[in-house]
Structures are given as structure tokens and as C-alpha cells.
C-alpha positions in Angstrom: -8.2 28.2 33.0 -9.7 26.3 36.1 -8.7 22.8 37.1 -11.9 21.3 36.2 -11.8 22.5 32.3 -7.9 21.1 32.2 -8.9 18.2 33.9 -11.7 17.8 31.3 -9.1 18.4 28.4 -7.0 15.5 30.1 -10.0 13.1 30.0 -10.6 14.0 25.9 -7.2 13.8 25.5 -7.2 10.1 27.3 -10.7 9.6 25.3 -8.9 10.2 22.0 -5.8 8.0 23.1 -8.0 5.5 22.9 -10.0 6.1 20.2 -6.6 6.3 18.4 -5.2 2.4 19.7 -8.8 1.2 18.7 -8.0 2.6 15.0 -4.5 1.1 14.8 -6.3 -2.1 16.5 -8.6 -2.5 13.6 -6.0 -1.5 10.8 -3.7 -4.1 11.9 -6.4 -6.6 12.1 -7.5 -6.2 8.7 -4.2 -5.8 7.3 -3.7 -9.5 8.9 -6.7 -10.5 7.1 -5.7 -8.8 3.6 -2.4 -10.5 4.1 -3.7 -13.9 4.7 -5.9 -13.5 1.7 -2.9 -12.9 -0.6 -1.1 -15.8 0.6 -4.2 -17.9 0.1 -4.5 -16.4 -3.9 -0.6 -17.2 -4.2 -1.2 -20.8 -2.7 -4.3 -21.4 -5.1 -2.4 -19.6 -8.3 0.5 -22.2 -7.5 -2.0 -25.0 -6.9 -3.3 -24.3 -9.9 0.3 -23.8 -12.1 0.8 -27.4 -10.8 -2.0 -29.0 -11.6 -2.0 -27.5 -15.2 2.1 -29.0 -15.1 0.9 -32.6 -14.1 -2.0 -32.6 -16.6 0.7 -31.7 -19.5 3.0 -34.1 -18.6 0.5 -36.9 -18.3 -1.1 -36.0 -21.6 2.5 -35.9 -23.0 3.1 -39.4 -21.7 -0.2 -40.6 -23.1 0.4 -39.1 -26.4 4.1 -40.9 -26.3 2.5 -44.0 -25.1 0.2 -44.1 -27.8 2.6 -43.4 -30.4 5.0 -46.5 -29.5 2.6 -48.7 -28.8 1.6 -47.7 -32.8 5.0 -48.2 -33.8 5.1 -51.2 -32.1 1.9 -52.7 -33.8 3.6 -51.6 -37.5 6.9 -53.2 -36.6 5.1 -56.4 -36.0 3.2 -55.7 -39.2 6.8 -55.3 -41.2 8.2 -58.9 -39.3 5.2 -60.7 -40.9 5.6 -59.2 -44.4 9.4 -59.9 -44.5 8.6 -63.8 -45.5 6.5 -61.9 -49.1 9.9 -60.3 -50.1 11.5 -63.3 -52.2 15.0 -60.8 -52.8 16.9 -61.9 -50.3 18.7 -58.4 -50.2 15.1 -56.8 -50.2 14.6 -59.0 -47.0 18.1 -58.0 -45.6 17.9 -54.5 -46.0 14.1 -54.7 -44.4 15.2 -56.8 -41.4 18.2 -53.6 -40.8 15.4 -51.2 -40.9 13.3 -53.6 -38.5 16.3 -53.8 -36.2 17.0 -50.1 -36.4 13.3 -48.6 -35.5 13.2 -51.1 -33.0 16.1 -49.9 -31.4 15.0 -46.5 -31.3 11.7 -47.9 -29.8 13.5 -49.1 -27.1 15.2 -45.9 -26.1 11.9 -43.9 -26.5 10.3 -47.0 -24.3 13.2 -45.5 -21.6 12.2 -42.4 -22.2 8.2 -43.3 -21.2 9.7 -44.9 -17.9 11.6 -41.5 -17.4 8.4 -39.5 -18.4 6.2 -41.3 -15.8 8.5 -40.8 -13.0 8.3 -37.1 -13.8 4.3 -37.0 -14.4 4.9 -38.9 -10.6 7.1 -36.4 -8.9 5.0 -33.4 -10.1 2.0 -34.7 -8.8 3.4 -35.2 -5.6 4.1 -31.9 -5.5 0.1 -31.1 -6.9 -0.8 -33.2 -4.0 1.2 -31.3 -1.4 0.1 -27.6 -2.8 -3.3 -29.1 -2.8 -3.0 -30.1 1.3 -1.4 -26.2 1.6 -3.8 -24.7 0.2 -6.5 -26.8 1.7 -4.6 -25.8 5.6 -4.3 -22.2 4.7 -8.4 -22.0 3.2 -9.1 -23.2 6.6 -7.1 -21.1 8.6 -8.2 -18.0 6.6 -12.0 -19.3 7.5 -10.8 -19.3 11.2 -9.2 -16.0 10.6 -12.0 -14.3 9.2 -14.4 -15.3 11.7 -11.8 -14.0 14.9 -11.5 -10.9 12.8 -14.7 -10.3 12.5 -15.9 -10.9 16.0 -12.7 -8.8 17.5 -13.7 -6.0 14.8 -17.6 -6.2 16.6 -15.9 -5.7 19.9 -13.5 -2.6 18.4 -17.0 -1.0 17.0 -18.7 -1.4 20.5 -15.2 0.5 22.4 -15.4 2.9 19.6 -19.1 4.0 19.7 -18.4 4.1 23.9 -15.4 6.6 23.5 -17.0 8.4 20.7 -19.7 8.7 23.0 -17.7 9.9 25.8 -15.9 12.0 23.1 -19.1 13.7 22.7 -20.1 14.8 26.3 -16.9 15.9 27.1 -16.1 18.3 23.6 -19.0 21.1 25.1 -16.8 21.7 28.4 -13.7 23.0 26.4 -13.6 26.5 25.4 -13.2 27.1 21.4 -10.3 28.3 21.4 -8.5 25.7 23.6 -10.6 22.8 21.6 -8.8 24.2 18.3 -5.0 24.3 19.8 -6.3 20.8 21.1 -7.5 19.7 17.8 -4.5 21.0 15.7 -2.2 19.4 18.1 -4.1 15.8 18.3 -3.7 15.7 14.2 0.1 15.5 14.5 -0.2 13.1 18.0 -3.3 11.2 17.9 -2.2 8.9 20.7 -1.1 11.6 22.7 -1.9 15.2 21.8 -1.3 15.9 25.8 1.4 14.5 28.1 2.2 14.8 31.9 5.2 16.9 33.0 7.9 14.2 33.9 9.1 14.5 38.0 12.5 16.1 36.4 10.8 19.0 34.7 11.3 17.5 31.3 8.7 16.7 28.8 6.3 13.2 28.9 6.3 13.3 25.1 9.9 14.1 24.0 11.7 13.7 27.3 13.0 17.8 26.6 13.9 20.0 29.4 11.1 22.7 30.1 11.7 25.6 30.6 11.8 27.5 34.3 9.9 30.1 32.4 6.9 27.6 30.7 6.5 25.7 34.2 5.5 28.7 36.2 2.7 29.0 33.2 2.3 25.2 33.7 1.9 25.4 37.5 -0.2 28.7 37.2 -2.9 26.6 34.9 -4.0 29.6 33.1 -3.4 28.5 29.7 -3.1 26.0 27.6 1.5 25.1 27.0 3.0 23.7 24.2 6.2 21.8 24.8 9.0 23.8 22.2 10.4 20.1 21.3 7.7 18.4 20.2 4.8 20.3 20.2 2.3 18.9 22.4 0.2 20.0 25.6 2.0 20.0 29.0 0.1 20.0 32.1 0.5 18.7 35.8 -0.3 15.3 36.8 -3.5 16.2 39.3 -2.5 13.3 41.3 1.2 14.5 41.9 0.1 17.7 42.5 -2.2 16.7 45.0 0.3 14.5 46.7 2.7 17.1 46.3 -0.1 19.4 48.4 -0.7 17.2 50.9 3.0 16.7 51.7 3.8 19.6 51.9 1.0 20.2 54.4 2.6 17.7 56.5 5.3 19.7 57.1 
């Protein structure tokens, strides 16, 4: 296998590295966006809990208020008419009952103090999901707007690579495309990795074997590291400063 055609499975391999960050790239992006969204339906559901809370309470205060202020009228009704009872133990017994429901008008008049202050506090709570929800619907408008214009950009670098992708897949052999192909499913980002200085694999940091870098040095087919899996090959640059050194010498 010729320099050039490894060389040329090193660019695809770099090609599909990045064609693999601009997939994650998008994915995260959207997942942020999908994520946003949810919070902003939670936020609106528990806007919406409150409101339906602060409406209840103030129609149950209404409804109260209505009711004592009814009492109230019959109570006054029932002072008037005590003067038409001429038994004075009728009158008595009246007056008790007078004295009684007004007592208990009283406490329910506490009560309609009470339920205000809690018709209060919960809408002060309304009022501050409201402002939440209000914050997040804006910053989900800001949101969707980065996303969509960082998503634009993502499509542009993708169609490039894919592109490049394109031009470079009719320079590989068949059969080294497929080992290539099999081996980018399981490492997208890095179906092919540079022998580290130390022998040992770029992927899974494993020892080569003696055996596997004479095949790696010799370039005449395509190695698989027996950790991990992936392609080895020889960093062109090191091995043409490695060259040159050595014709210094």
C-alpha cells in the first residue's frame, strides 16, 4: 500500500473525525433546545396551577364575603323585629340567638381577614411564576434563534466535509474502504490513530507488538491495534523527521 493511498485514508479518517464532532455539535445543541423547552412547559404548567389556586381562593373569599355580609343584613333584620315580640321570654330567647350568630359572624369575619391574606400570598407567588416564565419565554426566544443560526453554520461545515468525504472515498481501494468502514462504526471520531513515540497505541495507549510495527513501518497493509481495534499507521511527519535525522548522521 503506497504512502499516498495511506496518507489519503488519514485525511478520510480526519474528514470523518470531523464530520463526527459536527454530529455530536448539533445533538447537543438541540438537546439544549429540547431541554429549555421542557423547562419552559414546566414553568407555564406551574404558572398556570397558580393562577387556577389564586382564582379559587378569591372566589372562595367572595363567596364567604357575600354570605356574611347576608347574614349580616338578616341579623339586623331580627334586631328590628325583636320590639313585635310582646313575650318577654320570646324576646330573651331571640336576643340569645342574636348574640350567638353574631358571635359566630365575628369569627367567620376573622376567618375572611385570614382568607384574604392567603388569596394575597398566593398571588404573589402567581405574580412571581408569571415574571419566570415571562424570563425563561425570552431566553428560550434567544435560544432558539443562537441555535438556529449555529445549526446553519454546522450544515455549511457538514456539506464541506461531506464534500471532501466525497473526493477522497474513490482513492481507497475496496477492500481497505470496508476494514475502514467497519472500523469507523465502532470509532466515529477516530476509526484511525497515530502510533504513539513509545510504540504503544494512539487510541488505547496498548503496547504494539514488535511483530505489528514491522507491518506498520513496512506500509503494506492496513493494522488493526489487538486492544481496541482501530487502524495504526505512522505519523508522516515523524517519519519524515525521523528520515531526515537520521540523514544527518
Amino acid at each position: 500500500m503506497s504512502t499516498s493511498v495511506l496518507e489519503t485514508l488519514i485525511h478520510l479518517s480526519k474528514v470523518d473525525a470531523s464530520l463526527a464532532r459536527i454530529f455530536a455539535d448539533k445533538q447537543k445543541l438541540e438537546q439544549t433546545l429540547v431541554a429549555k423547552e421542557a423547562e419552559l412547559k414546566k414553568l407555564l404548567q406551574d404558572k398556570d396551577t397558580k393562577a387556577k389556586v389564586t382564582a379559587q381562593k378569591k372566589s372562595n373569599y367572595l363567596v364567604e364575603e357575600k354570605s356574611i355580609k347576608e347574614e349580616q343584613a338578616k341579623l339586623v333584620e331580627r334586631r328590628k323585629a325583636l320590639d313585635t315580640l310582646g313575650n318577654y321570654k320570646l324576646q330573651q330567647a331571640a336576643l340569645r340567638e342574636i348574640e350567638f350568630a353574631t358571635r359566630q359572624l365575628s369569627t367567620r369575619d376573622d376567618g375572611l381577614l385570614k382568607m384574604i391574606e392567603e388569596a394575597d400570598a398566593v398571588d404573589d407567588i402567581h405574580k412571581k411564576a408569571d415574571v419566570l416564565h415571562q424570563e425563561a419565554s425570552a431566553s428560550l426566544l434567544k435560544l432558539r434563534k443562537e441555535t438556529e443560526e449555529n445549526l446553519a453554520l454546522l450544515e455549511v461545515r457538514r456539506s464541506e466535509r461531506a464534500a471532501e468525504r466525497g473526493t477522497l472515498l474513490p482513492k481507497v481501494l475496496p477492500t481497505n474502504l470496508q476494514i475502514y468502514e467497519r472500523t469507523k462504526s465502532k470509532f466515529p471520531g477516530d476509526a484511525m490513530v497515530a502510533v504513539a513515540a513509545n510504540s504503544s497505541c494512539g487510541g488505547c495507549s496498548i503496547q504494539v507488538a514488535a511483530q505489528l510495527m514491522v507491518h506498520i513501518h513496512q506500509g503494506d497493509s492496513l493494522v488493526k491495534c489487538r486492544g481496541c481495534g482501530r487502524i495504526l499507521y505512522l505519523d508522516p511527519k515523524k517519519v519524515d523527521e525521523a528520515a531526515a535525522a537520521s540523514a544527518t548522521k
